[in-house]
C-alpha positions as CSV (number, residue, x, y, z in Angstrom):
1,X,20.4,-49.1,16.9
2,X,18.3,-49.5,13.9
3,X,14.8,-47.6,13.4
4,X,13.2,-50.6,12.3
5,X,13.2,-53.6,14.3
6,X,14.9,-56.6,13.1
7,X,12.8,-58.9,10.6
8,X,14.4,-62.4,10.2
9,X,13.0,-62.6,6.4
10,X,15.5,-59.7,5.5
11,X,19.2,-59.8,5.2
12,X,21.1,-56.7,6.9
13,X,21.7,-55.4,3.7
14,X,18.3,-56.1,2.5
15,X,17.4,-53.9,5.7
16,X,19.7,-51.0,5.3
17,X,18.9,-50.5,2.0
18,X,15.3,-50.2,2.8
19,X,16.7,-47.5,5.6
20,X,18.4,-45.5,2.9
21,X,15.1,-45.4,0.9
22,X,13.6,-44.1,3.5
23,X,15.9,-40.9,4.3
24,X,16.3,-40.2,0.3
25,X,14.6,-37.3,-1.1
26,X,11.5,-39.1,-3.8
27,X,13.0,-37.7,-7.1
28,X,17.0,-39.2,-5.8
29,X,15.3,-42.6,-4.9
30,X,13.1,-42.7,-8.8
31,X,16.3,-42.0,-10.6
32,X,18.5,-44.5,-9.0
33,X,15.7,-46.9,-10.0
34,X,15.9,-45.5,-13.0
35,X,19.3,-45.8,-13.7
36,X,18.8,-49.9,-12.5
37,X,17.1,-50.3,-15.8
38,X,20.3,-50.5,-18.3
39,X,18.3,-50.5,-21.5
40,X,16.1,-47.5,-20.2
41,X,19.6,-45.3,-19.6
42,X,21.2,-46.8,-22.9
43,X,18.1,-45.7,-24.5
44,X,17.9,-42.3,-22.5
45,X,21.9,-42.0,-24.0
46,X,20.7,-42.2,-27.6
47,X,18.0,-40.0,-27.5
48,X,20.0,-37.2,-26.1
49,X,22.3,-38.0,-28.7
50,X,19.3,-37.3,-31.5
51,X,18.9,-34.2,-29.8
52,X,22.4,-33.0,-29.4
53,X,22.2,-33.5,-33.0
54,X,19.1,-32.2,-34.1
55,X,20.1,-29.3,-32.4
56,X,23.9,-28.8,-33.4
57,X,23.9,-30.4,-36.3
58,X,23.2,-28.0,-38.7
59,X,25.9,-26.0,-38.4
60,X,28.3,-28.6,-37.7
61,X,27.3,-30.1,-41.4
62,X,26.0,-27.0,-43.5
63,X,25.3,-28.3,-46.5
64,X,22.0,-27.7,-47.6
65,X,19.2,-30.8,-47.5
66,X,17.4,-29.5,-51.2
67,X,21.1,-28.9,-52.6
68,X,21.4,-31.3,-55.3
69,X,25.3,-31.5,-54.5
70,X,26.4,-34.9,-56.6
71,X,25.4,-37.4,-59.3
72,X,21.7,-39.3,-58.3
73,X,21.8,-42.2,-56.3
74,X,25.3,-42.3,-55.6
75,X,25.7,-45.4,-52.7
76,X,26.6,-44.6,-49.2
77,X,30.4,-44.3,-48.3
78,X,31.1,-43.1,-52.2
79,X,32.0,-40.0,-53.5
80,X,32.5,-38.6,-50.0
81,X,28.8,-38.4,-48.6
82,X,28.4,-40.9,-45.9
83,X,24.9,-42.0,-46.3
84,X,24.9,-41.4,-50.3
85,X,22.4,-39.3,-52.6
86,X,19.3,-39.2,-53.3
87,X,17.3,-39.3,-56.9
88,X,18.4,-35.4,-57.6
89,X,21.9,-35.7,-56.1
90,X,21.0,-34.6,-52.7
91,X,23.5,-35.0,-49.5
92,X,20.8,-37.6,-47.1
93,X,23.0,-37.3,-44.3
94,X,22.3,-33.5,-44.5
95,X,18.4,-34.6,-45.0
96,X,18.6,-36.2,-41.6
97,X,20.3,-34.0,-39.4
98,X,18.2,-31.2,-41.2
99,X,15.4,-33.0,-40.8
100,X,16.0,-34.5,-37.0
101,X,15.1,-30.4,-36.0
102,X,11.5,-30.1,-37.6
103,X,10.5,-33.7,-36.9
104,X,11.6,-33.0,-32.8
105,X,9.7,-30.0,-33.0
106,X,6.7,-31.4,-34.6
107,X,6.9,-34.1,-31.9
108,X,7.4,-32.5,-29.0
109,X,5.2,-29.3,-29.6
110,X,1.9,-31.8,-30.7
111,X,2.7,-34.1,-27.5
112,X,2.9,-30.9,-25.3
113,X,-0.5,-29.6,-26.8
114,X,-2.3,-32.9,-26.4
115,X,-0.8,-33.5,-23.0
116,X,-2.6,-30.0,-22.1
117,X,-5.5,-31.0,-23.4
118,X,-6.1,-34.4,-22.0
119,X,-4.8,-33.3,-18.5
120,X,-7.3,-29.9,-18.6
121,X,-10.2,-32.5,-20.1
122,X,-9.2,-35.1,-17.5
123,X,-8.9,-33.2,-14.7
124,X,-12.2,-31.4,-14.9
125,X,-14.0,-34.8,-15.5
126,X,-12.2,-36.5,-12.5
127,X,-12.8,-33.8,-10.5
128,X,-16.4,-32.2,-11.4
129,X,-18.7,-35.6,-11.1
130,X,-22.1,-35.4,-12.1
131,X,-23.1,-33.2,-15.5
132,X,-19.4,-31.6,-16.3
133,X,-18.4,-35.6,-16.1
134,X,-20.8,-37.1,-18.7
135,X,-20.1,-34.5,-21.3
136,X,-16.7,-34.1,-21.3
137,X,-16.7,-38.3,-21.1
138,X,-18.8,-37.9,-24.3
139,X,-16.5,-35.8,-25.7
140,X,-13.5,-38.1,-25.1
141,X,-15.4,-41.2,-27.0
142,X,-16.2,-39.1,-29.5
143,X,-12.5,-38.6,-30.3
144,X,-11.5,-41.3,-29.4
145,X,-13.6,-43.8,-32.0
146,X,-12.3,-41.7,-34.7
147,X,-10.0,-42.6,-36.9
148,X,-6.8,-40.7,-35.8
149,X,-4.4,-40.7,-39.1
150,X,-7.6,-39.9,-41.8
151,X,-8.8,-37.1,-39.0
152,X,-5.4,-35.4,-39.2
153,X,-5.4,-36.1,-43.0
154,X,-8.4,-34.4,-43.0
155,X,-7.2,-31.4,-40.9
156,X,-4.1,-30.8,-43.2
157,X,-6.0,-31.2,-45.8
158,X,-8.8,-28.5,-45.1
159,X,-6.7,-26.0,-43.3
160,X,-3.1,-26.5,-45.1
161,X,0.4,-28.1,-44.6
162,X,2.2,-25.7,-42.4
163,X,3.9,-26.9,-39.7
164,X,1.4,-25.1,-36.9
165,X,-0.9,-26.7,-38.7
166,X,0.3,-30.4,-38.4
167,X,1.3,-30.1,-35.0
168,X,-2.6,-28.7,-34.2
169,X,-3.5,-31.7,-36.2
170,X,-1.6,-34.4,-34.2
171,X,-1.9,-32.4,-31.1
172,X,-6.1,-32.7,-31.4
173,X,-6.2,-36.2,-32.4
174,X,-3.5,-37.6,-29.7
175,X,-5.1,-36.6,-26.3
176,X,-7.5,-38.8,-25.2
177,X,-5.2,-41.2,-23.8
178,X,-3.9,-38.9,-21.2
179,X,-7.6,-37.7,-20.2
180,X,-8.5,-41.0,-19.4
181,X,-5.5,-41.4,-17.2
182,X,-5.7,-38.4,-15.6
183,X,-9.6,-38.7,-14.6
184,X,-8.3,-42.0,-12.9
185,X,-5.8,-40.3,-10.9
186,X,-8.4,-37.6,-10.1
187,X,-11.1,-39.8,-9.2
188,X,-8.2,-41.9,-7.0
189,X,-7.0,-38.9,-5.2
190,X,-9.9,-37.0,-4.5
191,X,-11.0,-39.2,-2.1
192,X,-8.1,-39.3,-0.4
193,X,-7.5,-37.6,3.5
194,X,-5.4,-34.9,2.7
195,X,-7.5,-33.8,0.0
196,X,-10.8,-33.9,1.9
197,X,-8.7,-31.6,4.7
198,X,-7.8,-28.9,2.2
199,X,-11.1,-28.9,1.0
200,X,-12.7,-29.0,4.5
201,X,-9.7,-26.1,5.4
202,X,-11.9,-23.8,2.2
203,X,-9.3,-24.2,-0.5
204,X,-10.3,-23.6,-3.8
205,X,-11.3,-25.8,-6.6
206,X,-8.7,-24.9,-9.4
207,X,-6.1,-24.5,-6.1
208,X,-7.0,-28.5,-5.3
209,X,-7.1,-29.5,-9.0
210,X,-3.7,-27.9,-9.8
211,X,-1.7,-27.8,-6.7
212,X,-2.7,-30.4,-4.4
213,X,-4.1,-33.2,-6.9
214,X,-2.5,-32.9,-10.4
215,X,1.2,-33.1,-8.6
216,X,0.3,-36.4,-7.2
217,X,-1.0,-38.1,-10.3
218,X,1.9,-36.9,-12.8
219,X,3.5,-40.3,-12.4
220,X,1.4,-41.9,-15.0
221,X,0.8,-38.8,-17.0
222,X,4.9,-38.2,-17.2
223,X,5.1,-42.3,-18.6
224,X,2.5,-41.5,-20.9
225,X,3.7,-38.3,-22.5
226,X,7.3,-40.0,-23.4
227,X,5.0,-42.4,-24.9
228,X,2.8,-39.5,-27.0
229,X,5.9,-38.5,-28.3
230,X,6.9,-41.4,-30.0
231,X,3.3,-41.8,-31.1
232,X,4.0,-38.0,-32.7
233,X,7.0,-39.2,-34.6
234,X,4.8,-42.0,-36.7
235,X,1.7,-39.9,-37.2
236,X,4.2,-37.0,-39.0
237,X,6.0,-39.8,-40.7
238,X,2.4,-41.1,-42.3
239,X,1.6,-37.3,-42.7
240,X,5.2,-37.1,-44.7
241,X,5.2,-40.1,-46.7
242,X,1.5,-38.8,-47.9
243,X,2.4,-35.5,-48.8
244,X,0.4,-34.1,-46.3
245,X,3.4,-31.7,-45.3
246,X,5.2,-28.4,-46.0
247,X,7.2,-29.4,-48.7
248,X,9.6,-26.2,-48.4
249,X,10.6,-28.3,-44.9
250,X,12.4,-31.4,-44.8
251,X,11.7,-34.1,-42.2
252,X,12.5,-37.7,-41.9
253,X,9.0,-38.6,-43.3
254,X,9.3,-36.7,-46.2
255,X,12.8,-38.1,-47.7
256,X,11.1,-41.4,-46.9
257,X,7.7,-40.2,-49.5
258,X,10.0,-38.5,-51.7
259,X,12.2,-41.8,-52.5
260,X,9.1,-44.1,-52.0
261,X,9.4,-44.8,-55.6
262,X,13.1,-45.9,-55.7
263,X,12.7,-48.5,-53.1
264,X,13.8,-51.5,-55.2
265,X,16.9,-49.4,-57.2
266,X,18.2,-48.0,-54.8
267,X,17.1,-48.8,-51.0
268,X,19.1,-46.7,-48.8
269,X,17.0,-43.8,-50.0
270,X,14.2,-44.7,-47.0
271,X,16.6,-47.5,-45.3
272,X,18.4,-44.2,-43.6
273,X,15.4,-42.4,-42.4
274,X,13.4,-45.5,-41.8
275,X,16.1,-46.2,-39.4
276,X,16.1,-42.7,-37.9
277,X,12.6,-43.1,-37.0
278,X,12.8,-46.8,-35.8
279,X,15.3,-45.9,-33.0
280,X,13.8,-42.6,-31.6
281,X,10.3,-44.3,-31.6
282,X,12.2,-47.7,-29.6
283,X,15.0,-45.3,-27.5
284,X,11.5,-43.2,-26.7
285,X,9.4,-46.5,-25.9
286,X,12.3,-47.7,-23.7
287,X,12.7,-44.4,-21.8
288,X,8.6,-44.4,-20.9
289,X,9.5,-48.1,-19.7
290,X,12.1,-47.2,-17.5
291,X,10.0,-44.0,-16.8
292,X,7.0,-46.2,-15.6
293,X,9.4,-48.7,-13.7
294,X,10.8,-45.5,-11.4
295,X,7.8,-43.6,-10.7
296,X,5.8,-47.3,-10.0
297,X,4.9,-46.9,-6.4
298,X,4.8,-50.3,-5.8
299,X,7.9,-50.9,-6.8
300,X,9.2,-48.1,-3.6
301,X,7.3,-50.3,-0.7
302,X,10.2,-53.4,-2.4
C-alpha cells in the first residue's frame, strides 16, 4: 500500500521515487540533485583541487616565487621547471601555487565581508518597511551606480595596497547584489503563516530576522555567494595587473602585470596565470549553477 494514490500519468518508478523524496532529510535530497549535474561535480572536483593546492602546495614545492632560480624566460618543460621562468629567472609554477594561497584568501575573505553586508543591509530593508526601507534602498543605488573597479582603485589608492586593505576594498564595492536578493526573500517570507504566528506568539524582531526568516531565504543567497567569489577573483586580478597590490605578495594577478610587457616574446608568462584564473572563475560559475539547480524549489515539487 502506497501513501499516495495511484496517478495513471506516472510510472511506478516515476511514483516511488517521488515517495523517497519525500521521506529524505532536505540537505540528502539537494545534494543528490546536485550530484545529477555532472559538470557542477566535475567542477566542484577541480576547485577542491585549487584548494588542496593552494593550501599544501607550498611546502610540497618550496622554492621561493621572487627567487630568481634560472636563466630569463626559459620555456616551459626546459631546464627542469615545468611551467618555465619568468623575465628575472623566476620558478612560475612556484608563482602559482604561492600565489593560489593569497588570491583564495583575498577571494573568499572580500565575498564573506560583502555577503555580511548585503545580508545585514537586505535584511533590515526587507524586513523594516516604511523609513528604514527607503534609506537603506538609497544607499544600495548609491553603490550600486558606481563604478565598482575605479571605486576600489580609488580605495587602494587612498588608503594603501595591503592585503586588508584590498579585501575591504572588494568587500565594500561587491555587496549590493546580495542585499537585493535578500530583501526579496524577506519581503517573500514575511508574509508568510508561520512567520505571522511567531510574531503573533511575541518573538522578537532580530529573533524573526535571523532565526526564523534568514534560514529560509539562504537558497539564493548561498548561489549567489559562490558567484561573489568568482567575481572576487577578477576584481584582484584587475587590482594586480594595475599595480594596485602589495607587491611584497605574489598572486596570480600580479605575475600576470608583472610579465604584461613580454606578452608577444614570450607568452606563457600570463598564458599560465591567465589560465589559473580562467578555471577557478568557470569551476566557481559552474558550482553556483549546480548550487542554484539543487536548492531550486521548483525543481523538489518534479
Amino acid at each position: 500500500m502506497t501513501p499516495f494514490p495511484p496517478n495513471p500519468d506516472q510510472t511506478p518508478q516515476q511514483a516511488q521515487n517521488k515517495t523517497d523524496r519525500k521521506t529524505r532529510h532536505p540537505t540528502t535530497e539537494a545534494w543528490g540533485r546536485f550530484c545529477q549535474n555532472h559538470a557542477a561535480v566535475a567542477a566542484l572536483v577541480m576547485l577542491t583541487t585549487i584548494i588542496i593546492c593552494a593550501i599544501f602546495g607550498p611546502t610540497l614545492y618550496p622554492i621561493d616565487p621572487f627567487d630568481m632560480v634560472w636563466a630569463p624566460f626559459s620555456p616551459p618543460g626546459k631546464d627542469g621547471f615545468l611551467l618555465g621562468t619568468d623575465y628575472l629567472g623566476r620558478d612560475l609554477l612556484a608563482a602559482l601555487i604561492h600565489g593560489a594561497r593569497a588570491s583564495i584568501l583575498i577571494r573568499f575573505a572580500a565575498a564573506f565581508m560583502s555577503i555580511f553586508i548585503g545580508v545585514t543591509v537586505g535584511a533590515l530593508a526587507g524586513f523594516y518597511l516604511g523609513l528604514i526601507e527607503e534609506i537603506l534602498m538609497r544607499i544600495i543605488e548609491f553603490f550600486q551606480v558606481l563604478p565598482t573597479l575605479l571605486f576600489s582603485m580609488v580605495i587602494v589608492a587612498l588608503f594603501g595596497a595591503s592585503l586588508p586593505m584590498i579585501t575591504v576594498a572588494i568587500g565594500v564595492v561587491s555587496w549590493t547584489a546580495v542585499a537585493r536578493i535578500t530583501r526579496a526573500e524577506f519581503l517573500r517570507i514575511r508574509e508568510l503563516g508561520y512567520v505571522m504566528a511567531s510574531r503573533a506568539s511575541g518573538t522578537r524582531n532580530h529573533r524573526l530576522m535571523f532565526r526564523v526568516i534568514l534560514p529560509n531565504a539562504l537558497a539564493p543567497i548561498i548561489v549567489q555567494a559562490a558567484l561573489m567569489v568568482g567575481s572576487a577573483i577578477l576584481f584582484e586580478a584587475g587590482l594586480s595587473f594595475l599595480g594596485l597590490t602589495d607587491p611584497n605578495v605574489v598572486s596570480w594577478g600580479q605575475v600576470i602585470g608583472s610579465n604584461r610587457q613580454y606578452i608577444l616574446d614570450a607568452s606563457y608568462t600570463v598564458t599560465a596565470p591567465g589560465v589559473a584564473i580562467f578555471v577557478t572563475v568557470l569551476s566557481i560559475s559552474m558550482v553556483g549553477d549546480g548550487l542554484n539547480d539543487a536548492l531550486n524549489p521548483k525543481l523538489r515539487q518534479r
